[in-house]
Structures are given as C-alpha cells and as structure tokens.
C-alpha positions as CSV (number, residue, x, y, z in Angstrom):
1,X,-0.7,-46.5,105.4
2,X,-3.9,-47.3,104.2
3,X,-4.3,-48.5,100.5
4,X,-7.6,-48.4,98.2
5,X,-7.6,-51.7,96.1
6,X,-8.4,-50.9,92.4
7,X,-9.5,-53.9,90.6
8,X,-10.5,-54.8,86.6
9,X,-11.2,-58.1,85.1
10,X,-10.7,-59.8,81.9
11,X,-13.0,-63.0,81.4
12,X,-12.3,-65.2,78.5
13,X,-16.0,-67.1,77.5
14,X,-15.6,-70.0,75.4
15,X,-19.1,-69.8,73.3
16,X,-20.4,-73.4,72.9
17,X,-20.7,-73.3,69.0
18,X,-20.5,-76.7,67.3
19,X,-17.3,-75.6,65.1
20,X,-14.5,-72.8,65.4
21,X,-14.7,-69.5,64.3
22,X,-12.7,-69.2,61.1
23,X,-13.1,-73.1,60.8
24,X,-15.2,-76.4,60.4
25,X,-13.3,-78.3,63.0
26,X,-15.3,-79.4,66.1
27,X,-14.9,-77.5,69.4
28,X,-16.1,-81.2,71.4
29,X,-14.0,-81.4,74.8
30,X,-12.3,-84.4,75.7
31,X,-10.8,-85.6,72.1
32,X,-7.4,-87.1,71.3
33,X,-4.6,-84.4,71.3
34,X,-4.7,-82.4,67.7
35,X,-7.5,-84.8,66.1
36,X,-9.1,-81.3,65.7
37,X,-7.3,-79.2,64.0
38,X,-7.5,-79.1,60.0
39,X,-5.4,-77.1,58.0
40,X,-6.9,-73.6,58.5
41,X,-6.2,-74.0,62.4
42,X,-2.8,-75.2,61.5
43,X,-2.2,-72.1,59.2
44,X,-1.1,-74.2,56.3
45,X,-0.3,-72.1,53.1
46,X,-2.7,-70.9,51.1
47,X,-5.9,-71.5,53.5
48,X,-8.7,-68.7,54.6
49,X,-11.1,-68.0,57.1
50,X,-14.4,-68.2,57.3
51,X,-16.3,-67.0,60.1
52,X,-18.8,-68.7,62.2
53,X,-22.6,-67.4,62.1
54,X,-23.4,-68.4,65.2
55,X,-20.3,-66.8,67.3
56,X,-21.6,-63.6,66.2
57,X,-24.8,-64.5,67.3
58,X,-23.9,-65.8,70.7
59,X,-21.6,-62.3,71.3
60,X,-24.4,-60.4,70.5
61,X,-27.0,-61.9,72.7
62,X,-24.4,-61.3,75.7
63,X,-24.3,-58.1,74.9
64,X,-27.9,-57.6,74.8
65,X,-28.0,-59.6,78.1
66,X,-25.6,-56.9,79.7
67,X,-27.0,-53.6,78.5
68,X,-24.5,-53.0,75.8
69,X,-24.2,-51.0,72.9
70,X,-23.9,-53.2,69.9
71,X,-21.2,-52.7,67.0
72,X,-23.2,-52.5,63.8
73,X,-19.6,-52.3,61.9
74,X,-17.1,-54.7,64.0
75,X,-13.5,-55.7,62.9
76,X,-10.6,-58.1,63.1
77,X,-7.2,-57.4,63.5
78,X,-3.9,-59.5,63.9
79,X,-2.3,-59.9,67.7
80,X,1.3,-61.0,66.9
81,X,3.2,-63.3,68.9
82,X,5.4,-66.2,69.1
83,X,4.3,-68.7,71.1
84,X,4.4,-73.1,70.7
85,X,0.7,-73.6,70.8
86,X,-0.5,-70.7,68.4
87,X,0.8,-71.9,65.0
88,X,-0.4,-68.8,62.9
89,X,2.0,-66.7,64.9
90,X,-0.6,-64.2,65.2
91,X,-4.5,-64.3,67.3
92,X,-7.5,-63.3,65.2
93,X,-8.8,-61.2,67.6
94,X,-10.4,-57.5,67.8
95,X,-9.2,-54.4,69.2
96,X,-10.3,-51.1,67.4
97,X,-14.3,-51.9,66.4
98,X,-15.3,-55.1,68.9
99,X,-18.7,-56.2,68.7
100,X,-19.9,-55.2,72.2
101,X,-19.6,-51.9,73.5
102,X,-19.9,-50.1,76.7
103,X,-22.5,-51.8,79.2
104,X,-23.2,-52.8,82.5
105,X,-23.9,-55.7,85.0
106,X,-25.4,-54.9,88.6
107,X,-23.9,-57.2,91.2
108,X,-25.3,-58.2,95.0
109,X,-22.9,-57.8,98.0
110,X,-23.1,-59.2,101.2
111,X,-24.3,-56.4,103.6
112,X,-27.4,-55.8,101.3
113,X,-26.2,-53.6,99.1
114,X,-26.1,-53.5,94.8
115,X,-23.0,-52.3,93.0
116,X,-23.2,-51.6,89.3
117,X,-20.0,-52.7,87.1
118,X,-19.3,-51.1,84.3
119,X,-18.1,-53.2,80.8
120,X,-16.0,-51.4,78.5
121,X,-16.0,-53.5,76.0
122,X,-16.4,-57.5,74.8
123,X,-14.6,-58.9,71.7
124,X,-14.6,-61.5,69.6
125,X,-11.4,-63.5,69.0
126,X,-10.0,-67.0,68.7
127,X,-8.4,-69.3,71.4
128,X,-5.0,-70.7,71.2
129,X,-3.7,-74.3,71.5
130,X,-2.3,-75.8,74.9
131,X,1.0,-76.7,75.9
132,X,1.4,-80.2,77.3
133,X,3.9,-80.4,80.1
134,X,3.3,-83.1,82.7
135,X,3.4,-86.4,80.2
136,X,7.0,-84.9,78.6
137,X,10.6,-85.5,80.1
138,X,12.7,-82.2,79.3
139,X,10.0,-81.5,76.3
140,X,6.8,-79.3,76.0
141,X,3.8,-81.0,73.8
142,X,1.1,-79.0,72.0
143,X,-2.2,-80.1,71.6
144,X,-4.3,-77.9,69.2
145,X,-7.9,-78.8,69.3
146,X,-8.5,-75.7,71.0
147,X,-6.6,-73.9,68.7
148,X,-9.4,-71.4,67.0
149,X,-12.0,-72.1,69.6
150,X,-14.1,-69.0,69.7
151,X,-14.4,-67.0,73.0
152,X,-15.8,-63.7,73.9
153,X,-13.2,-61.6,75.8
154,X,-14.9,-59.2,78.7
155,X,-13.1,-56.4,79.3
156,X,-14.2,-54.9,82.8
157,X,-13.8,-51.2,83.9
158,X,-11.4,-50.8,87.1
159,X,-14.6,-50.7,89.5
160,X,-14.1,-53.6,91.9
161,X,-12.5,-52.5,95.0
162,X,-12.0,-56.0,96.8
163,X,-12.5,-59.7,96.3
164,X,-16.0,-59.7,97.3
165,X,-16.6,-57.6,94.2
166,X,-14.5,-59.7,92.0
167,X,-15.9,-62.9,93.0
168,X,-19.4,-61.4,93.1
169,X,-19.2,-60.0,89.7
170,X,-17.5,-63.5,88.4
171,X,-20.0,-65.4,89.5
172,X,-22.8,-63.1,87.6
173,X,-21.0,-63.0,84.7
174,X,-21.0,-67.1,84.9
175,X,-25.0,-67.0,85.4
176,X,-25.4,-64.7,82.4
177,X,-23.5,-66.5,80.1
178,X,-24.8,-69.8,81.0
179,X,-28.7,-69.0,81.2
180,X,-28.0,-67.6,77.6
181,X,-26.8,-71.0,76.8
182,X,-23.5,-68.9,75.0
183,X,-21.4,-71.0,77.2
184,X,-21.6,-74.4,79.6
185,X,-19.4,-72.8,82.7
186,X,-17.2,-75.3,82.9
187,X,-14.2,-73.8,84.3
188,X,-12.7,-76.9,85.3
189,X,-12.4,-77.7,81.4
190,X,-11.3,-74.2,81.1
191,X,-14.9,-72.4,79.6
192,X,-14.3,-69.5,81.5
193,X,-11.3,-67.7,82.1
194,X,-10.4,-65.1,84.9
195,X,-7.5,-62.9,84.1
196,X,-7.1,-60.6,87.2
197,X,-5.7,-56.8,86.8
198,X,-4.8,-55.3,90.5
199,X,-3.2,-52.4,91.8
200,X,-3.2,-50.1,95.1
201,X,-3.3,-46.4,95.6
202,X,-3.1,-44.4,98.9
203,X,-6.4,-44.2,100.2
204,X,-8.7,-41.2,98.3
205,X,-5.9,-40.5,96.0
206,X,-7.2,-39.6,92.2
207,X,-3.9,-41.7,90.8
208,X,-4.1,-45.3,90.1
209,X,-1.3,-47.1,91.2
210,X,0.8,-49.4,88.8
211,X,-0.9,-52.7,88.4
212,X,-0.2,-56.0,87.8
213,X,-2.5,-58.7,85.9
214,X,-2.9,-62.6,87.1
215,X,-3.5,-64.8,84.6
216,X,-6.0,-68.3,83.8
217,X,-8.0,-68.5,87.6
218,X,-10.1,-71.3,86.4
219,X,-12.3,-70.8,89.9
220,X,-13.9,-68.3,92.0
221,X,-12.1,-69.7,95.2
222,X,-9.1,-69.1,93.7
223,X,-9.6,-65.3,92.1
224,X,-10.4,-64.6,95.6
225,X,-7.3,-66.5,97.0
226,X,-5.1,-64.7,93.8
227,X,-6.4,-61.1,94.9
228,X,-5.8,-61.5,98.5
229,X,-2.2,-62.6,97.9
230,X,-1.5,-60.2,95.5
231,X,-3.0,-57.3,97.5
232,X,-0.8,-58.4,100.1
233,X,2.3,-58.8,97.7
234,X,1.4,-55.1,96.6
235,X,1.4,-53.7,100.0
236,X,4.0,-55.1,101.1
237,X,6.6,-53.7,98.4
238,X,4.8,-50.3,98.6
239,X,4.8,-50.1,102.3
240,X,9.1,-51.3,102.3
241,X,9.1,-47.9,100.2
242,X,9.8,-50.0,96.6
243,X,7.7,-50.0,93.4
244,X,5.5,-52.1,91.7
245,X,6.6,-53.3,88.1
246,X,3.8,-53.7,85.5
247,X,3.6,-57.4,84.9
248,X,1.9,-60.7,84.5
249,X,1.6,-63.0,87.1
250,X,0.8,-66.6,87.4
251,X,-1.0,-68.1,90.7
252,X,-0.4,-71.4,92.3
253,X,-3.5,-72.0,94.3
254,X,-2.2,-75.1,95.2
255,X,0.7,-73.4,97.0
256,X,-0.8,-70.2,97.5
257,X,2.0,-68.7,95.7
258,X,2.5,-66.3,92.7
259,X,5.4,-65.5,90.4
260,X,6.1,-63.6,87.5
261,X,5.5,-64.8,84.5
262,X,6.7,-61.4,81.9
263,X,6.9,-57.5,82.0
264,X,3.1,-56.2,80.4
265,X,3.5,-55.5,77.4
266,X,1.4,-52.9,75.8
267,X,-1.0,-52.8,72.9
268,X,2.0,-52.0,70.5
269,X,4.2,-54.8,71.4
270,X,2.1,-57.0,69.5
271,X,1.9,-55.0,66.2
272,X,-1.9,-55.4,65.9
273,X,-3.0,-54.6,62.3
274,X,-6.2,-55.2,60.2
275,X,-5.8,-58.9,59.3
276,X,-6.3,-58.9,55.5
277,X,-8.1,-62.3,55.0
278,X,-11.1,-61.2,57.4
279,X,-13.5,-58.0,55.6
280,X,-15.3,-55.8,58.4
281,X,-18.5,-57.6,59.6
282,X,-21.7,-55.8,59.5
283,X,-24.8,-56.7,61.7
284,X,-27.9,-55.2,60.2
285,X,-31.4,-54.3,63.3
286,X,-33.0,-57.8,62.2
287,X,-29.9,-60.0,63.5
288,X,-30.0,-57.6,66.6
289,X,-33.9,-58.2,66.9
290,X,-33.6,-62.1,66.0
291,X,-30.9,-62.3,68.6
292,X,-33.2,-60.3,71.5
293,X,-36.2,-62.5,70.5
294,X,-34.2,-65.4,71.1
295,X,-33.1,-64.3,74.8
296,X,-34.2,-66.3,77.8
297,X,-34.7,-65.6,81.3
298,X,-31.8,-64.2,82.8
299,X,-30.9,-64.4,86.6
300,X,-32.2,-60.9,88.0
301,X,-35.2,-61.6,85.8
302,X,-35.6,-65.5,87.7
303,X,-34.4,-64.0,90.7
304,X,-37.6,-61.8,91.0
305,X,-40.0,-64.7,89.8
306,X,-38.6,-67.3,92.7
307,X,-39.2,-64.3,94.5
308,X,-42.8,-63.6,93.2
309,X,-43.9,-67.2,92.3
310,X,-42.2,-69.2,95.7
311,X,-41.9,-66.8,98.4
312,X,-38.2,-66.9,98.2
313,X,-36.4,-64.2,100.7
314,X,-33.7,-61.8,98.4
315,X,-31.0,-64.7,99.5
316,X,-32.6,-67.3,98.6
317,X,-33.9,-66.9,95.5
318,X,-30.4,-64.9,94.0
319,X,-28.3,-67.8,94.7
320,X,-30.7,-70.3,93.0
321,X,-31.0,-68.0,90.1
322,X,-27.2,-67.3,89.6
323,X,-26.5,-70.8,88.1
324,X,-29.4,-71.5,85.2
325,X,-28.9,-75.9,86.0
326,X,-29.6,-75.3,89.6
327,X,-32.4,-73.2,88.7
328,X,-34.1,-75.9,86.7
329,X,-32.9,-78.3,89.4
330,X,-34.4,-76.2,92.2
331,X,-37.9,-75.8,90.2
332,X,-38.6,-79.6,89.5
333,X,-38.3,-80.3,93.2
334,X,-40.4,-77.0,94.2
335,X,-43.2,-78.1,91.7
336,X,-43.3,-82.0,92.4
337,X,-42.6,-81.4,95.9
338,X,-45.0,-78.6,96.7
339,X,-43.3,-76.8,99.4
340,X,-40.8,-74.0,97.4
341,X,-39.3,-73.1,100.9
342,X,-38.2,-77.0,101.8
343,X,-37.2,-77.7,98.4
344,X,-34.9,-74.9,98.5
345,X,-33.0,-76.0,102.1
346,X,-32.7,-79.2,100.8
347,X,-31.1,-77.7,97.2
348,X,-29.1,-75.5,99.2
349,X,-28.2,-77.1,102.1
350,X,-27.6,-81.2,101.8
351,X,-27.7,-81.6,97.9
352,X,-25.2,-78.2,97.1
353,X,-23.4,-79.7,99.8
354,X,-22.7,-83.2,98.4
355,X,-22.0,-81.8,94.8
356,X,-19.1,-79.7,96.0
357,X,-17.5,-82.7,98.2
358,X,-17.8,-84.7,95.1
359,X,-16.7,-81.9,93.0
360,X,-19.8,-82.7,90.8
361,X,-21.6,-80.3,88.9
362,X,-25.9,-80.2,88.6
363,X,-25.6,-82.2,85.2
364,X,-23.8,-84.8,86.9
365,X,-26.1,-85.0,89.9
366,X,-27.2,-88.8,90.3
367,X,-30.9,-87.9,91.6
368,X,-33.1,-85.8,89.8
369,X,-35.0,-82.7,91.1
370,X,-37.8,-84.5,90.5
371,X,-36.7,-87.5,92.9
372,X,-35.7,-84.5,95.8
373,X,-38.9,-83.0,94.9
374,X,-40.9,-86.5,96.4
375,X,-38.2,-86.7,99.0
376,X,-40.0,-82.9,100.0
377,X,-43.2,-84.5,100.0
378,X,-42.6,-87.5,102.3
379,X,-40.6,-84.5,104.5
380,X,-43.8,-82.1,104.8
381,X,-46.7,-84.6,105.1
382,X,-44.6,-86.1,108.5
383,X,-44.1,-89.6,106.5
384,X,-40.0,-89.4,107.6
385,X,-38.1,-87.5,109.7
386,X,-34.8,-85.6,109.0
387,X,-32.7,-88.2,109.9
388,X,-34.6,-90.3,107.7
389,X,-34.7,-88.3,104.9
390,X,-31.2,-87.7,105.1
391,X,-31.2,-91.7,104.8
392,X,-33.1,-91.0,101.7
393,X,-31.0,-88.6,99.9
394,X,-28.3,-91.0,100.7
395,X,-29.9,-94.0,99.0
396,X,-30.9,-91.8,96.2
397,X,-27.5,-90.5,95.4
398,X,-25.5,-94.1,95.7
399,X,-28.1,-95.7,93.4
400,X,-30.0,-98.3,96.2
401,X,-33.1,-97.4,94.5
402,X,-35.3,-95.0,92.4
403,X,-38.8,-94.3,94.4
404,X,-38.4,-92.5,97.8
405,X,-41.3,-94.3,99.0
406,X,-39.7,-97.7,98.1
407,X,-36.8,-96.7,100.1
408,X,-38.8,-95.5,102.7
409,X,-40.4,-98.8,102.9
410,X,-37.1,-100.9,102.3
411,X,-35.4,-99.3,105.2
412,X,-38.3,-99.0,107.7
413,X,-37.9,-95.5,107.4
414,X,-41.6,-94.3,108.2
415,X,-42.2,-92.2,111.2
416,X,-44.8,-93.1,113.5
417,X,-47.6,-90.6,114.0
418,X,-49.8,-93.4,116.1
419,X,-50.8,-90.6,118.9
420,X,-51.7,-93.4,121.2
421,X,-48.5,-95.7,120.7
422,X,-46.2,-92.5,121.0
423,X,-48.5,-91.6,124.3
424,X,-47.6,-94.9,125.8
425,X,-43.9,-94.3,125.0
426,X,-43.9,-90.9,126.7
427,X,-45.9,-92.2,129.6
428,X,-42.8,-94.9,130.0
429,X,-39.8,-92.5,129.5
430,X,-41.4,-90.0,131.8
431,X,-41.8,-92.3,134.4
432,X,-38.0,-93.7,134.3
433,X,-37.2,-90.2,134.7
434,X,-38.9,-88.8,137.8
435,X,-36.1,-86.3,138.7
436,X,-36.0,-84.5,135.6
437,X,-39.9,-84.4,135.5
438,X,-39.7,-82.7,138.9
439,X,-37.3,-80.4,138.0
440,X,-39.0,-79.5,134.2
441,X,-42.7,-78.6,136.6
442,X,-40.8,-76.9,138.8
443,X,-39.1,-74.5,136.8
444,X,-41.3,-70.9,136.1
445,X,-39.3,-69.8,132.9
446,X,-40.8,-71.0,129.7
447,X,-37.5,-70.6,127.6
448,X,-35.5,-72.4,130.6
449,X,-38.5,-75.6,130.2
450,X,-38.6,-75.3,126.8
451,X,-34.8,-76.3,126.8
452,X,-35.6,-79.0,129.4
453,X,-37.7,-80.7,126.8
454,X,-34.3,-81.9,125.0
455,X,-33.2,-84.0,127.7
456,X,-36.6,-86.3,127.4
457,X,-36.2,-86.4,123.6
458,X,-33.2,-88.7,123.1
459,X,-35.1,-91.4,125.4
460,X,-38.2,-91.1,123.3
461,X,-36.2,-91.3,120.0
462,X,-34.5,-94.4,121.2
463,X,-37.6,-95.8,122.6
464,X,-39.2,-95.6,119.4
465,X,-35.9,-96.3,117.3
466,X,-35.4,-93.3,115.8
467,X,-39.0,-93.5,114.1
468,X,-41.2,-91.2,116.6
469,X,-42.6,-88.1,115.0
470,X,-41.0,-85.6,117.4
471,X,-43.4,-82.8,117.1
472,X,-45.9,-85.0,118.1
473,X,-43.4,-86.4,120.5
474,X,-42.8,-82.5,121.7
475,X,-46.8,-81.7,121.9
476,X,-47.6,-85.2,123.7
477,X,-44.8,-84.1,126.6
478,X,-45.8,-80.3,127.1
479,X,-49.2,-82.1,127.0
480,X,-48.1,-84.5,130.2
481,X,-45.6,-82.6,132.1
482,X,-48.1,-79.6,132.5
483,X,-50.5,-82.1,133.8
C-alpha cells in the first residue's frame, strides 16, 4: 500500500530567564546536583508561587515573532502525576487559556518550495527535575535544579508530511527562538526539546491514523533518524494487517532503536484543574507593544538583507540567517573581509565544517569572524593560496598565533605573484615536458586543452613549492603553449 505520513510536533523551549517561574532560584547550567532548588521548588508546606515577569515577556515576544494571537487573559492549571523528579506531584502548566494562540511559521524545503506550518497553540509551564541513572548501582538519583525551569511548550498542527518538514520546521523554530534571545539553543544541555507525534493513513484518505508520540530528541539528526524508524515501525505493523497502539516511545539514536515507554494517556488522565495558588494573568496592549518594540531581526527578515546588502543566492543567505551566532559570525568576516561571497564559503564550508567535527558550537569557536574576515582578505588580494589559507585557518583555530599576516609570514605562506620568476619556472617545466606540450598544441578542442593544463600544474606547484599563484601560473601557460 501506499501510506501518507501525518506528522505534529511538540517543542519544549527553555527561556533563558535568570530565575524560575514561580521561584528565585537560578536557572544557571552546570551547578552541583539540587544546589538549586529552595523550598518553593521542593513544594515544602506552606510555600507559594510567584511568577516570573520576564517568562511572560519572553512567551509573548515568540508569539509576536510567529504571527500569533496573544492571550490577553491566560491561566494555570495543575497537570497531576507521580513521578521521582517532580516533587509537587503536579506541573504548573497551562491548558484551557495559554498565552499564545493560533499562528504560523513558513518553512523552506529543498526543491524550492515554502510550506507554511500552522501553530495551535504555545503555553507557559514549568520543567521538571532529572533522574540520575548512570552514577547509581540498582538506584535512581534526582537532581532538581531544573525543577521549575520555565519553558514555552509549542504545540504544532499535524501539517508535516515527512522528515524534511520536521527537521526543516525544527531548525526554524531554533532560529526564532534564538535571534529573540528567549532561549540559547543548546539542545545538548537539553534547551530545546523535540517531542515527535507520528502516524500513517492510506494514501488520500480523510482519517488520521492512530499515532504514536517520541519523546526528548535533543537533535535534528536524530528527529529525522526517530521519524524514519518509526514510519517504518508503522508501516510495517499496518502492512502485516495489525494495529497501531496510541503510545509514547523513546528513541535510542545510538542504537537506532525505539521502544515503548507507556500507553498515551489523555488530557483526563492527569486531572488538570485550575491550580488555586496562581490567579489568571492579564496582559494589558502596552506589555504587547513594549514586548514588539523590543523584537529584533528575525531570520526571514536577515535572510532578505544578506540577500539585499551581500548578494547572497536564496541558499546562502537562509542558512546563515537560520542560526542568529553564525549570523553575527558570518557579518564580522563579510565586513572586515570585504568580499560577502568568500566570507560566506569559508563560514559555510571549512569553519561549519570544523565546528561540527569538534562538536563545537559558534560561541566556542577559537577564531573570531573578525580573524576569518582578514584571512578573506589575504585570500582575495592573491597574498595566499587555498592551500595556504587552509594552513591559516588551521593555525588560527589551534592557537599558533593571532594575526593572519604573522602566520603568513611565520610559515612562508605568501604566494608569489613575481610574473617574471613564475615565467622562468613555466619556461623550465615546459621544456622537461616536450611530449605533453606537443600533444596540449595539437589538440583542436578547447575543453579537451583546457583539461590538459592540469597535468603541467603539479610540476609548477612543486617547482615553486607550493607558493606559485596559479592563476597567474594558468595565464602564463595558455600564454606559452599557444605561442
């Protein structure tokens, strides 16, 4: 048979306040298990909640940033549960009045196309703690520092009909939040969320099939790994004539494997009610206004000024846009370096390439756009050559010093452009190799001679030890050979 894929995402976005949302406790990464958590995050007897300002603030701005309608009246109710790491036995969270409505985000696909995504809603809620598992022998630890961390939860509608979409849609989502400065992206610290809902229907049926939900992908490789197994799970069982039970799954991306985790429950299973200690929240037009005023570029806005301002093509300039630190990265090294195209290859191409083997992110990048941005410089005005400049980057990023020209100069790196020295080294190379000059001026086809010129090009290179500037190099021997 053939299957339509039907899929809807839930992102949890960890907003980078200072404190938690119904607490004064600090939200900083990287503490000492449960050195933040006071007694309102520990649900000790007799303490209330306060909530946080700037939470609001930040949900509000996303939805702004995402064409939403904005709650004027929004509410909290309780989501009860028993679990180790949530000591309330209940999640602040909202269900009935959440502070973002319906929007929209517009998303890019590969064959040229734009796909708009709706949101149904985004709410408001707190995070729980974390269960510790790998330092305990028969035993489960719980750390709560995260406990009462305030996230935004985007709810998507079921619009995505393959990974593509998912990931494409993911990976807005992150440059939204992130150019608002709502959140810092960090997913390997677990600042963004991907909770995947799936499910398959015979192809142009009206009836969505039963669907399943994977939980806590912390990376766009693996939402796209998680929907390809599971579509393939799905299909499987449907195709063997069984059924597919509403669940939630967990994904090893490790292993490429998935398992059940618990039957879905539905919205009554946790008893949600009004929690009593929080009163409605009401936004009045000048928070909305203040919040607006406040909003930065965002990436289709950049997108079109890379566009406009450096001559990017569509590509181009939408991947450089989608992630706000490479953005800023990408426009020290086009404004020091003066060339927007080369500074974007090099962005793209050797130093993208060299943060993800080093599974680095921008902020942790050793060089500077600044430094890339000279490195551009020495590039276009023929001072290096590739190879040299990759020699460059290379000294840049391990630290054996801080001026491109100083490395230049420290490794010999500079190309000569002497016309009459590189003559005399073409006149020599061309005459150890009469046979191939013979055969180069006796060939008619331009495209067949202009593939010729390759063989004389390692000679020359060695010749002048790598430093010969070969487009002179490849003008001096079309020069000679047509002679």
């Amino acid at each position: 048979m053939q299957w339509d894929i039907v899929i809807g995402l839930e992102i949890h976005v960890q907003l980078a306040t200072r404190t938690k949302i119904f607490s004064g406790s600090s939200t900083a990464y990287g503490a000492e298990p449960n050195t933040q958590a006071n007694a309102v995050d520990l649900a000790m007897p007799g303490t209330l909640p306060v909530p946080n300002e700037q939470a609001f603030r930040y949900a509000v701005m996303f939805g702004l940033a995402v064409n939403a309608e904005i709650e004027r009246r929004s509410m909290f109710e309780r989501k009860n549960y028993f679990y180790p790491d949530l000591p309330k036995g209940y999640q602040t969270t909202q269900l009935e009045r959440p502070i973002v409505g319906p929007g929209f985000v517009d998303i890019d696909l590969a064959n040229g196309e734009t796909k708009r995504v709706r949101i149904h809603h985004a709410h408001l809620e707190e995070d729980a703690g974390k269960s510790l598992h790998e330092d305990f022998h028969g035993m489960t630890g719980v750390d709560l520092n995260r406990a009462g961390t305030p996230l935004i939860e985007v709810v998507t509608e079921p619009d995505m009909n393959n990974a593509e979409e998912a990931v494409a849609f993911a990976k807005k989502l992150h440059g939204i939040v992130t150019s608002l400065g709502i959140c810092d992206g960090d997913m390997s610290q677990g600042s963004m969320r991907f909770d995947v809902n799936i499910s398959l229907k015979p192809k142009g049926s009206e009836t969505l099939g039963t669907r399943t939900e994977t939980k806590n992908l912390n990376s766009f490789r693996f939402m796209e790994q998680a929907i390809a197994h599971e579509v393939e799970r799905q299909m499987d069982i449907l195709e063997d004539g069984g059924t597919i039970v509403q669940e939630t799954r967990l994904y090893n991306g490790d292993k490429d494997e998935s398992r059940s985790m618990r039957t879905k429950e539905e919205a009554n299973d946790y008893r949600y009610f009004p929690c009593p200690d929080l009163l409605p929240v009401e936004i009045d037009d000048s928070f909305i206004d203040e919040a607006r005023n406040s909003l930065p570029e965002l990436p289709d806005a950049k997108k079109a000024r890379f566009m406009e301002q450096y001559g990017l093509n569509d590509y181009d300039a939408g991947l450089l846009a989608g992630d706000s630190k490479l953005a800023a990265f990408f426009e020290a090294a086009a404004e020091r370096g003066k060339d927007a195209k080369l500074a974007s290859n090099w962005v793209q191409g050797e130093f993208s390439a060299r943060l993800n083997a080093e599974e680095k992110s921008v902020a942790d990048s050793p060089i500077t756009g600044e430094q890339l941005g000279d490195l551009v410089v020495r590039i276009a005005d023929n001072t290096i050559s590739s190879a040299g400049a990759k020699k460059v980057f290379e000294a840049l990023w391990t630290g054996e010093g801080e001026s491109v020209d100083a490395i230049i100069d420290a490794k010999g790196l500079k190309q000569v452009s002497d016309t009459g020295a590189l003559e005399a080294m073409v006149d020599e190379v061309l005459a150890s190799m009469p046979d191939q000059v013979a055969q180069y001026q006796q060939e008619s086809d331009p495209k067949k001679q202009k593939k010729m010129l390759g063989g004389f090009m390692g000679p020359l290179m060695k010749a002048s030890k790598g430093q010969g500037n070969p487009k002179l190099f490849n003008e001096i021997l079309v020069r000679k050979l047509g002679e």
